[in-house]
N, C-alpha and C positions, 0 to 999 in steps of 0.2 A: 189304271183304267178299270170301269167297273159296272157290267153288265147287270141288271135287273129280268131275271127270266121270270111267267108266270105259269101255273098250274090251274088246270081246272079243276072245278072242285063243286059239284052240284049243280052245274048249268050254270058257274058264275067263273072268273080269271082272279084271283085270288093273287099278288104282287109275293115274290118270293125273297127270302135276303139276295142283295147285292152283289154279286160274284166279282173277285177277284179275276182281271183277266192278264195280270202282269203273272200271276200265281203257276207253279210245275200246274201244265196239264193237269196231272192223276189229279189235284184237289177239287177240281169240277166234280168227278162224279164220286169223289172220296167223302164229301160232305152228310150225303144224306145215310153211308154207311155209317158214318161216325158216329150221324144222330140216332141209330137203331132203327130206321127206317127200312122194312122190308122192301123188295120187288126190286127187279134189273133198272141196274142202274146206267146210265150213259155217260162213258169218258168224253168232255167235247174238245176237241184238240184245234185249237186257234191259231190261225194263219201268225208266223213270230213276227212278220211284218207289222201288223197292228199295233205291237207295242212300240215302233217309232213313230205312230201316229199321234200328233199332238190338240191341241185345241183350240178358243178363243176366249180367255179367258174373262171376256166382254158379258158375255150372256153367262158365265155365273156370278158374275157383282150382280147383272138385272136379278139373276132368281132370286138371290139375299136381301135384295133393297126390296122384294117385290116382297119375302115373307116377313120384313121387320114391318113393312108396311102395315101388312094384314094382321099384324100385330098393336098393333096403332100406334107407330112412330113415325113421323115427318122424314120423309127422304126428298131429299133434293139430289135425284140424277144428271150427273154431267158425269157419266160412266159409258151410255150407249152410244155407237156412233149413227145413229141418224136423225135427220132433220125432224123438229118439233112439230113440221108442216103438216096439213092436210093434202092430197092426193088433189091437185084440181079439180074442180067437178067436171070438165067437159073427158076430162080423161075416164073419169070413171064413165059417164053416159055412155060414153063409147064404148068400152067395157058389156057394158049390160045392154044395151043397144047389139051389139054381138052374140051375145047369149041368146034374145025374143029373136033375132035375125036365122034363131038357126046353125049357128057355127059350132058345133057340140063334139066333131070329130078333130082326126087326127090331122095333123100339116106337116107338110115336107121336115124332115127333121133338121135342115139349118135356117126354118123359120118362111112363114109366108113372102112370096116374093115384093110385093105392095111394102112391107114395111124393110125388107134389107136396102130398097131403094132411095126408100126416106132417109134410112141409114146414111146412104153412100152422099144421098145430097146436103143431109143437114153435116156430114164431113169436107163437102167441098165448101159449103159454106162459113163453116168456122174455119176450118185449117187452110181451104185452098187448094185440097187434094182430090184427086179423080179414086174412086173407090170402084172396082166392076159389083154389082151387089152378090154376083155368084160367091165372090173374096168372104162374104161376111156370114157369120154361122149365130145365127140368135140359141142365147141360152136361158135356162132359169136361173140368170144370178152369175155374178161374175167369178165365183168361187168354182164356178166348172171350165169356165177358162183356162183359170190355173190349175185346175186338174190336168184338162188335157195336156196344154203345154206340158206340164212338167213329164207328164209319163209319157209321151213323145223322146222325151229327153234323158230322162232319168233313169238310172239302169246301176249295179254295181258296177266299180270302176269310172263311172264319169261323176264328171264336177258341176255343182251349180250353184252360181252365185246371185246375192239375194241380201237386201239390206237389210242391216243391222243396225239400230231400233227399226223395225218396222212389221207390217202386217202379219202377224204368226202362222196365218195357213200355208204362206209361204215355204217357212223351213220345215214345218208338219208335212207338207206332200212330198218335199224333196228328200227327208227321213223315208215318208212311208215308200220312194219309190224306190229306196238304195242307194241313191247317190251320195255323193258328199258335199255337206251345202259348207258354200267357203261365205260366210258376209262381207261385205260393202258396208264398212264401218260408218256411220254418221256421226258427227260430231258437232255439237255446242256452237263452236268457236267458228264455224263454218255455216251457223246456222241450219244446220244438218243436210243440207246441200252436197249431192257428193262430189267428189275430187274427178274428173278424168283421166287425168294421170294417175291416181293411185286403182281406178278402178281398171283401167289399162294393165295397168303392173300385175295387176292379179291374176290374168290370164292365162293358161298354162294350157297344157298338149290334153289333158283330161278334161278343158272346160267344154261344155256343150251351150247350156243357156245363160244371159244376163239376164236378172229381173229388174227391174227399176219403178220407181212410183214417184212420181210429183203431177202436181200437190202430193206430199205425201200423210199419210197415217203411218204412224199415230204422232207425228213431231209437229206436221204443218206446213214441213219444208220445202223450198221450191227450188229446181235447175236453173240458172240465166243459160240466155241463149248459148253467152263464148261457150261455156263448158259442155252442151248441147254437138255443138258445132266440134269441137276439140274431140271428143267420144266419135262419132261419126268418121273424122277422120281416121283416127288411131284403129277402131273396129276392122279399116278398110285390110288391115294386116292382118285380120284375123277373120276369115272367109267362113269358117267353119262352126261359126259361132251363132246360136240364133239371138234374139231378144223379145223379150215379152216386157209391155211397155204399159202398167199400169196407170191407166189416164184416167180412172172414176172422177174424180174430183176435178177435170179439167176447166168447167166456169166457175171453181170457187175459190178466186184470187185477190188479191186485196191488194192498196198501196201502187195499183200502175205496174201490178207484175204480169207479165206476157203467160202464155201460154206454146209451150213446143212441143208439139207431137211430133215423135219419131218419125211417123208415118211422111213429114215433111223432108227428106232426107231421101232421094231418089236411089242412090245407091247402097241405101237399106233394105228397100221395101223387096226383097227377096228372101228376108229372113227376119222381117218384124213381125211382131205380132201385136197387134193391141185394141187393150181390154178395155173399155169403157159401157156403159150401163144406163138404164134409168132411175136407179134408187136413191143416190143421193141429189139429180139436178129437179128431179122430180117428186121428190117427195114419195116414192116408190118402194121404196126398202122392204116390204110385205107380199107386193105382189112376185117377185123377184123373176126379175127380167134382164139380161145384159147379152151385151153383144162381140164378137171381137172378128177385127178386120185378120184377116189371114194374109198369108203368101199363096199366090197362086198351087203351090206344088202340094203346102198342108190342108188346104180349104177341103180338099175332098177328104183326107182323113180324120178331121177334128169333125166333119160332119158323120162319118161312119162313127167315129167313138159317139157322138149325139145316138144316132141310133141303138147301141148298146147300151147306154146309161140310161137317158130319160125317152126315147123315141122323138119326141117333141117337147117346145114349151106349149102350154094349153093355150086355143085358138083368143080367146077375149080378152085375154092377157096382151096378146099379139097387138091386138086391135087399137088398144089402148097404150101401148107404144108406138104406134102410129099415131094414134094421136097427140098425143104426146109433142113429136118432131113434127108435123102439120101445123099444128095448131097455135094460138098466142104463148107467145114465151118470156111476156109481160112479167110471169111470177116469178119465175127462175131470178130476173135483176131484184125482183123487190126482197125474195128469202135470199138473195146473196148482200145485197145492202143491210137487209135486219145481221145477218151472221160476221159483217163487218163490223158495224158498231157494236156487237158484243165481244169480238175479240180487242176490239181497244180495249173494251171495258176489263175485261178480264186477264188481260195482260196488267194494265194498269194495278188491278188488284190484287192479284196473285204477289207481283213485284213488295207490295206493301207487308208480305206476311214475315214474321222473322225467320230467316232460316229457306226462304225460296227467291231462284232469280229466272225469271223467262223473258226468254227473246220472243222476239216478235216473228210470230208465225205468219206466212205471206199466202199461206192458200188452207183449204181445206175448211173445219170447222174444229178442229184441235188446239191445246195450247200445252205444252211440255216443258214446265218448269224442272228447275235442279232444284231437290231437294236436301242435299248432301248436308245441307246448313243445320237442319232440326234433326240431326245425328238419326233418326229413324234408316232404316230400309224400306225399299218400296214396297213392298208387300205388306211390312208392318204400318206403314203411313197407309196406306189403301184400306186396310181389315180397321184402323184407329178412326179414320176418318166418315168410316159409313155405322160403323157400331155406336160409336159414341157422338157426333158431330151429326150425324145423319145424311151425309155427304156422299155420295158414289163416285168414286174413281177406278183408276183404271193402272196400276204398278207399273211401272214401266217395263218391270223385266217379263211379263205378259208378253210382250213384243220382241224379246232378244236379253242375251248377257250384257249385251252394251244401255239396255236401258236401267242397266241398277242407278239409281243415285236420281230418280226422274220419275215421275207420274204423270198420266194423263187425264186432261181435263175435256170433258166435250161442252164448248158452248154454244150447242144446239140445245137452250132452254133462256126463257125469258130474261132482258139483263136486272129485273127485280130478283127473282131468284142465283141469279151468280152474285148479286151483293151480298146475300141472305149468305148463299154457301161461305163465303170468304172470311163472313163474321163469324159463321159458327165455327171455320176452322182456327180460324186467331182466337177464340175463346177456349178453343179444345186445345190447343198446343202452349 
C-alpha cells in the first residue's frame, strides 16, 4: 500500500514520492534524512491494521484503460461494474429541484424519514415484507454497510464468513477488522450457487456473521429458493449468528429466475441485515446512495456509527432516492431487458473462444468464464487482454483465491462493442 503526501512549497502543493505504507515505520521519516534534507523530520507510525486492508481491484483496470486511452488506444471496457445507463431525468430534476428548494443542511443521520418509507413500501412491494422505516438506515453507498456490519462483528478471535469468488471489500473489512474470514467456496459446477449444507458445515463456536450475495458479483450466480429455505432452516440451530444479505442486484435476473430475500424468512428477521441500494437498478453508481434494512436491536447503532463516519447522506441525493422508488420504474425492466440480451450475447461468445468455457449467469450483469484452457493466469490474461487487445477485464483472483483460473467480464456495454471485444480477443490469443 502506498500513500502520496504533499509539501508546500511557494503558496503551491507540490505531490511528493509515494510512500511505502507496508514499510518499518522509521523509513517514513528516514527518507528525507537519507536524501541530505535538513530540518525535523517526522516519524509517521501507521495504524498495523491498515495493512490487512485490501481493495478493488476494478477501479485500477478503469485508471489504466483511462491512460492508454489518453494515449490513443481503443479500449473497450467490460472491466467496471456499473450500468452504461444514464441516471433518469426525473430522478435527477428532483435532485436539483432540492437543491433551488433549499435543502442545503444536515438530515437525520439514518436518512430523511419521507424516503426510508418509500423504502419500507417499495420492500413490501417487491418482497411482501412489512419493513418499520425506523429499521432502515440510508447510507452513501453500500460499502458502508458492510463496514458497519462487519465492525459490529469483527474483533480478534471471531469468525467471518464470506464468498469466495466474490466482492473483495468483503474480506478487506473483515482483514481490516481482525477477524478471520473463513470463505463460502463457489463453484463452476454449481453454477456458483452456494451449497447450504456445506455453508452450515462451516459454522463453528467463533463464527459471528454470514455474508451472502445473489445475484452475485463478480460470478452472476443466483440461490433457488430450496437452498434459500434449507439455510434458514439449518441457521435456526445457530442463534448466535447474524447475516448480512447482499441483495444490490436484486431486479437483475434473467431466464425466469425468482428473487429471495432473507428478509422473507420471519424467524430471521432478528438478525438479518440487508444491503441493497440505488446504483445498480438505477443507474445511480455516482451519486452513491444505498440503504440497509436492520434488526430492530442494531438500527440504532448502525445509525450512531452513520453519525461518526459520514453524519448524513447529503439532503438532494436523498430526494432523488425518493424518487427514484415513487416514481415510473418503466426503465429499470427496459436496462434489465437490454442487460439480458447482451448476456446471451456474451455468453454465447466468450464460449467461442479457445481456451474459455462460461456458464450462464442468471442475475446481475457479470459473465465468469474459465480460463484455465489458454494456460494464462488471470492476472496475466487481464494485464494481456487490455495492453494489447484493448480489452478491460477484471482477473478473477481480484475477488478471492478461488477465482484463479477465471476472469470477469461486465456486460454493461453495447452488444456491438462485446462482439468487437471477443474479436479482438481471438485475435490476441
Amino acid at each position: 500500500m502506498k500513500a502520496i503526501f504533499a509539501v508546500r512549497r511557494h503558496g503551491s502543493f507540490v505531490p511528493r514520492r509515494p510512500l511505502d505504507l507496508n514499510a518499518p515505520p522509521c523509513t517514513i521519516g528516514a527518507r528525507r534524512r537519507q536524501t541530505g534534507t535538513t530540518g525535523n523530520t517526522a516519524v509517521l507510525q501507521l495504524a498495523s491494521n491498515l495493512k490487512r486492508l485490501g481493495t478493488e481491484t476494478a477501479f485500477e483496470v478503469l485508471a489504466r484503460a483511462a491512460a492508454l486511452e489518453a494515449q490513443g488506444k481503443s479500449i473497450i471496457n467490460l472491466g467496471i461494474g456499473q450500468p452504461d445507463f444514464k441516471t433518469p431525468p426525473h430522478i435527477v430534476e428532483a435532485a436539483i429541484k432540492a437543491l433551488r428548494d433549499g435543502h442545503h443542511g444536515y438530515t437525520p443521520a439514518n436518512g430523511i424519514l419521507p424516503l426510508r418509507e418509500a423504502v419500507a413500501a417499495d420492500l413490501h412491494r417487491r418482497h411482501g415484507v412489512e419493513v418499520d422505516p425506523d429499521n432502515v438506515v440510508v447510507v452513501p453507498g453500500g460499502k458502508v454497510t458492510m463496514f458497519f456490519a462487519i465492525l459490529m462483528f469483527g474483533e480478534p478471535g471471531a469468525e467471518i464468513m464470506y464468498p469466495d469468488p466474490g466482492f473483495p471489500i468483503y474480506k478487506s473489512v473483515i482483514d481490516y477488522s481482525g477477524a478471520k474470514a473463513v470463505p463460502i467456496v463457489l463453484r463452476e459446477d454449481k453454477e456458483f450457487a452456494f451449497s447450504a449444507a456445506e455453508v452450515l458445515a462451516q459454522i463453528g463456536p467463533r463464527t459471528r456473521l454470514i455474508i451472502i450475495n445473489s445475484p452475485a458479483n463478480p460470478t452472476g450466480g443466483t440461490v433457488p429458493r430450496a437452498e434459500w429455505d434449507k439455510l434458514a432452516e439449518g441457521l435456526a440451530r445457530h442463534p448466535g449468528v447474524a447475516i448480512l444479505s447482499d441483495e444490490i442486484y436484486s431486479q437483475m435476473l434473467y431466464g425466469g429466475r425468482e428473487h429471495v430475500s432473507l428478509l422473507q424468512y420471519p424467524q430471521l428477521r432478528d438478525r438479518v441485515i440487508m444491503l441493497d441500494g440505488w446504483s445498480k437498478t438505477y443507474a445511480m453508481t455516482g451519486w452513491r446512495l444505498g440503504f440497509a434494512v436492520w434488526p430492530e436491536k442494531l438500527a440504532a447503532t448502525a445509525t450512531r456509527l452513520a453519525v461518526n463516519c459520514h453524519s448524513c447522506v447529503n439532503a438532494p441525493t436523498q430526494f432523488a432516492g425518493m424518487a427514484a422508488l415513487t416514481g415510473p420504474q418503466d426503465m429499470v425492466g427496459t436496462m434489465v431487458s437490454a442487460f439480458d440480451e447482451r448476456r446471451r450475447v456474451i455468453v454465447s461468445e466468450l464460449n467461442q473462444i479457445p481456451g474459455f468455457r462460461c456458464v450462464d449467469p442468471g442475475g446481475a450483469f457479470y459473465a465468469f468464464p474459465n480460463i484455465e484452457g489458454t494456460g494464462k493466469t488471470a492476472r496475466d490474461l487481464q494485464n494481456l487482454l487490455l495492453e494489447e487487445a484493448g480489452v478491460a477485464t477484471v482477473a478473477g483472483t481480484a475477488f478471492g483465491d478461488y477465482g484463479e483460473g477465471y476472469i470477469r467480464f461486465s456486460y454493461a456495454n453495447s452488444v456491438e462493442n462485446i462482439r468487437e471485444a471477443v474479436k479482438r480477443i481471438k485475435n490476441c490469443l
